[in-house]
N, CA and C of each residue as an Amber inpcrd file, in Angstrom:
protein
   240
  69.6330000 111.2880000  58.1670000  68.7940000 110.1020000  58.1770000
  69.5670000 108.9350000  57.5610000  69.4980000 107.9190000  58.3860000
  70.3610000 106.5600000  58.0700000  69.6540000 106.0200000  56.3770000
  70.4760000 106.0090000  55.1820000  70.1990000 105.1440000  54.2270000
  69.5380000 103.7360000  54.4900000  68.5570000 103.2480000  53.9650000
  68.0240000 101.9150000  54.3970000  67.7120000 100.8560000  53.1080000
  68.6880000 102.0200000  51.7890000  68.3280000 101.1080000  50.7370000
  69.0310000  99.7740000  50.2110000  68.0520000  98.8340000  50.0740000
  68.4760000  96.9370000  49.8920000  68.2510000  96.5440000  48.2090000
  69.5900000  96.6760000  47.7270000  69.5910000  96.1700000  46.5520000
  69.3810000  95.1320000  46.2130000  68.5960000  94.8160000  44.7970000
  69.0300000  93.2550000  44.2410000  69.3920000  93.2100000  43.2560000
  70.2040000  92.1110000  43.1550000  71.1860000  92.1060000  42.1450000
  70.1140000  90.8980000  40.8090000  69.9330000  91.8380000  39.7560000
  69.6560000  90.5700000  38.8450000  70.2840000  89.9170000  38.0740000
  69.8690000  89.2670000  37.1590000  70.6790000  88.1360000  36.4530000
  71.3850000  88.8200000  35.7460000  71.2960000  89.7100000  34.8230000
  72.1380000  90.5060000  33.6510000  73.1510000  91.2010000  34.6310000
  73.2310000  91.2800000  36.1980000  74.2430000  91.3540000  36.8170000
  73.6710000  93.1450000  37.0730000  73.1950000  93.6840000  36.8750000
  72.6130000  94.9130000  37.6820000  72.0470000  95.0210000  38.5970000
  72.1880000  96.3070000  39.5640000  71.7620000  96.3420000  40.7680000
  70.5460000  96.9520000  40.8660000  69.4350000  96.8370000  41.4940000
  68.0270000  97.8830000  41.2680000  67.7770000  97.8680000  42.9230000
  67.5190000  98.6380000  42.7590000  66.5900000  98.9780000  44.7060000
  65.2450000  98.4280000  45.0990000  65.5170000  97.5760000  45.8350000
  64.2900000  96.8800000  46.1050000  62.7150000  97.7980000  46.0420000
  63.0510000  98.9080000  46.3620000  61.9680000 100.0250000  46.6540000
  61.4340000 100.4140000  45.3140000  62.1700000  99.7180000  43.8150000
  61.7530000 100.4700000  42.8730000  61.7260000  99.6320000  42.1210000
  61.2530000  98.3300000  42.5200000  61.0440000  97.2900000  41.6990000
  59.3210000  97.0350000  41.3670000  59.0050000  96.5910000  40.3150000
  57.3410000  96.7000000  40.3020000  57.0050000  95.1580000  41.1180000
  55.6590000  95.4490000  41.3430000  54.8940000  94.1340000  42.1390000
  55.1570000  92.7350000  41.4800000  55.2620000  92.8960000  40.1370000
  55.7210000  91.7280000  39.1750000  56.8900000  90.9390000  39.5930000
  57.5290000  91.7150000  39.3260000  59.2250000  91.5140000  39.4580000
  59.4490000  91.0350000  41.1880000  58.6160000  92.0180000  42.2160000
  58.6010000  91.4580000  43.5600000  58.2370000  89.7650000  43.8800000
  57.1590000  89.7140000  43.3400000  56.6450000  88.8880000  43.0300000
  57.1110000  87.0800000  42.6580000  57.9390000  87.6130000  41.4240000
  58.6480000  86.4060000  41.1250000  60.5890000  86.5640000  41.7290000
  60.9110000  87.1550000  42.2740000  62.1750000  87.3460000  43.5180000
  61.5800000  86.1780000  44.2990000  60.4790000  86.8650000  44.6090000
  59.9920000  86.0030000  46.2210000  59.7240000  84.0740000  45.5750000
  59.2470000  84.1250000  44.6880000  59.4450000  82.8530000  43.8920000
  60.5380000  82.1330000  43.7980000  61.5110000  82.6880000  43.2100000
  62.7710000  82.1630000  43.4430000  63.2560000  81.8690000  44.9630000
  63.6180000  82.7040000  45.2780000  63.5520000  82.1910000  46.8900000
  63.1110000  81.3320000  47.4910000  62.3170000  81.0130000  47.2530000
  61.4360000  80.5680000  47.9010000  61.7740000  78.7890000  47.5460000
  61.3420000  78.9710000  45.7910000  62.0040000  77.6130000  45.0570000
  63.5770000  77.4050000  45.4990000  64.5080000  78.3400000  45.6880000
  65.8020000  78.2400000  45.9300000  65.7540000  77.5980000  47.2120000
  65.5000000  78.2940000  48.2990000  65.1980000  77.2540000  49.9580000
  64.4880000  75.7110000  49.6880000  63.9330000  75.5180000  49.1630000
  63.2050000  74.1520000  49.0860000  64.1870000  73.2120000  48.3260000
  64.8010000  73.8450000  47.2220000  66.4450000  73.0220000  46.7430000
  66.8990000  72.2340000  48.0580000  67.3980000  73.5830000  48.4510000
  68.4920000  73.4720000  49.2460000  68.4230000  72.6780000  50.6080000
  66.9710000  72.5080000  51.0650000  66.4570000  71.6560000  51.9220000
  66.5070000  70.2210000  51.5400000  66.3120000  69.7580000  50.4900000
  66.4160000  68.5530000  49.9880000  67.3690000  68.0410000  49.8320000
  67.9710000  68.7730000  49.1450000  69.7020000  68.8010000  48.6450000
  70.5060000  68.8250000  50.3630000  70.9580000  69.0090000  51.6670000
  70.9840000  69.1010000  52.3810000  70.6430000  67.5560000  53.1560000
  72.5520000  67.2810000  53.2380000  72.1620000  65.5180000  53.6250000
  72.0980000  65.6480000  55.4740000  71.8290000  64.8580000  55.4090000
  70.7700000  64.3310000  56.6450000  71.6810000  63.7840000  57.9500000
  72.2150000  64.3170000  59.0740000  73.1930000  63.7940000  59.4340000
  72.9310000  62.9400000  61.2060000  73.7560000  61.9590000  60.5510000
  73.4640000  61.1550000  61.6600000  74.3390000  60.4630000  62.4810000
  74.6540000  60.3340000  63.7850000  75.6160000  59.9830000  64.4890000
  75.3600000  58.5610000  64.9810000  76.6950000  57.8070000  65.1120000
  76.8670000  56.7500000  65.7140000  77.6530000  56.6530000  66.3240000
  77.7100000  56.5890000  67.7040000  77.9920000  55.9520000  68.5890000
  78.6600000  54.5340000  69.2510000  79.8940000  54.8570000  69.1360000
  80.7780000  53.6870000  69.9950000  81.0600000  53.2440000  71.2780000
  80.2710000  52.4940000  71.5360000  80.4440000  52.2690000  73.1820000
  79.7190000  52.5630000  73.9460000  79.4280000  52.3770000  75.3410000
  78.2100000  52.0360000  76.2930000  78.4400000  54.3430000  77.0740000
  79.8960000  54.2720000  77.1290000  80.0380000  55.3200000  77.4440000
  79.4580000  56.9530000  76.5290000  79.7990000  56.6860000  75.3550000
  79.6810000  57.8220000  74.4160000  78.0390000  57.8240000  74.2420000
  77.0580000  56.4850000  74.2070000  75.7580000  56.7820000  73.9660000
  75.2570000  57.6790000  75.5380000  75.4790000  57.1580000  76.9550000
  75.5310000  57.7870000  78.3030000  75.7250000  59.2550000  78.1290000
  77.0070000  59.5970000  77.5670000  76.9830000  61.0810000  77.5670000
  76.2030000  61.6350000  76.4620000  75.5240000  61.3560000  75.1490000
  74.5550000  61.8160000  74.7520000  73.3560000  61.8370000  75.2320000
  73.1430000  60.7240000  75.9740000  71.6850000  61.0010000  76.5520000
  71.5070000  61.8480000  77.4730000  72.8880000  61.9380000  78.2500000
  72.6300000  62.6640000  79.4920000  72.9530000  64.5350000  78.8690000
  73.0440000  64.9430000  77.9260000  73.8150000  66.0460000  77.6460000
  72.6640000  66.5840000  77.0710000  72.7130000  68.0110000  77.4980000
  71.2380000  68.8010000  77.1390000  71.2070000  69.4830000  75.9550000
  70.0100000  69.5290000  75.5040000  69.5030000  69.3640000  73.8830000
  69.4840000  71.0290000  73.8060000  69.2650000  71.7100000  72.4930000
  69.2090000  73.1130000  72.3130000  67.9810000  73.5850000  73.2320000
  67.0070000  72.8450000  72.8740000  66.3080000  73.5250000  73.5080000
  66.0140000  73.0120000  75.0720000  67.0670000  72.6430000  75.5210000
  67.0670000  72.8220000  76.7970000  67.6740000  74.4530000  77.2690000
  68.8000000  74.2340000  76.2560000  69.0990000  75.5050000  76.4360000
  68.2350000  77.0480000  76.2610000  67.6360000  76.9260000  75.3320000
  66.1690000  77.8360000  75.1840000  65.4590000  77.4860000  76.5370000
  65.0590000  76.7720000  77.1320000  64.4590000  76.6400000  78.2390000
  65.1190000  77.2510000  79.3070000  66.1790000  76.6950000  79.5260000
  66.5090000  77.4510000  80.4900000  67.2740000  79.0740000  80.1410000
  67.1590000  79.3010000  79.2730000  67.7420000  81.1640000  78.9090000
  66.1570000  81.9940000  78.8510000  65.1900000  81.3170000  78.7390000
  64.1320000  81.9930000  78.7680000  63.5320000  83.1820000  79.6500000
  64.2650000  83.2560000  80.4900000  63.9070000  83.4180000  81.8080000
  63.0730000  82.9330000  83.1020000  62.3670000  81.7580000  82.6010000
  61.8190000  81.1880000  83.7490000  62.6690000  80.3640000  84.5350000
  64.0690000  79.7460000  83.9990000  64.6540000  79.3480000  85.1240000
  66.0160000  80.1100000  85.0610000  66.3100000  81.1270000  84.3280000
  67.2290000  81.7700000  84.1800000  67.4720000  82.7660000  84.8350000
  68.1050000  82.9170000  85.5740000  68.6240000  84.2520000  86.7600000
  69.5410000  84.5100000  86.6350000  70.0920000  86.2000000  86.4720000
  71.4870000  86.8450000  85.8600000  71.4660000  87.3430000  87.7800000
């Protein structure tokens, strides 16, 4: 049977098994995390392109967006 155990590492630098951590301790992990992503979203500068010339704005407009690409890999217009 494949091992499936996911350690975490805490601050004093020890490893414990997620599986044997109490609801407490689960609890405030998921806290951190959680506070840690919302940092890092903020913190996370904002990026923005400019454009030189009549040509370079043309090929952005005309050039398809991600989720064009999701659209068309979806399979409704996607045929292998």
């Amino acid at each position: 049977m494949k091992d499936n155990t996911v350690y975490w590492k805490m601050r004093n630098g020890k490893l414990i098994s997620v599986d044997d951590m109490d609801i407490n301790h689960l609890r405030n992990v998921l806290k951190m995390i959680i506070r840690n992503h919302e940092k890092a979203i903020q913190a996370k500068p904002k990026v923005e392109f400019k454009f030189n010339g009549d040509m370079a704005q043309e090929f952005n407009d005309s050039h398809y967006s991600d989720m064009d690409d999701i659209q068309w890999s979806d399979g409704e217009f996607y045929k292998e």
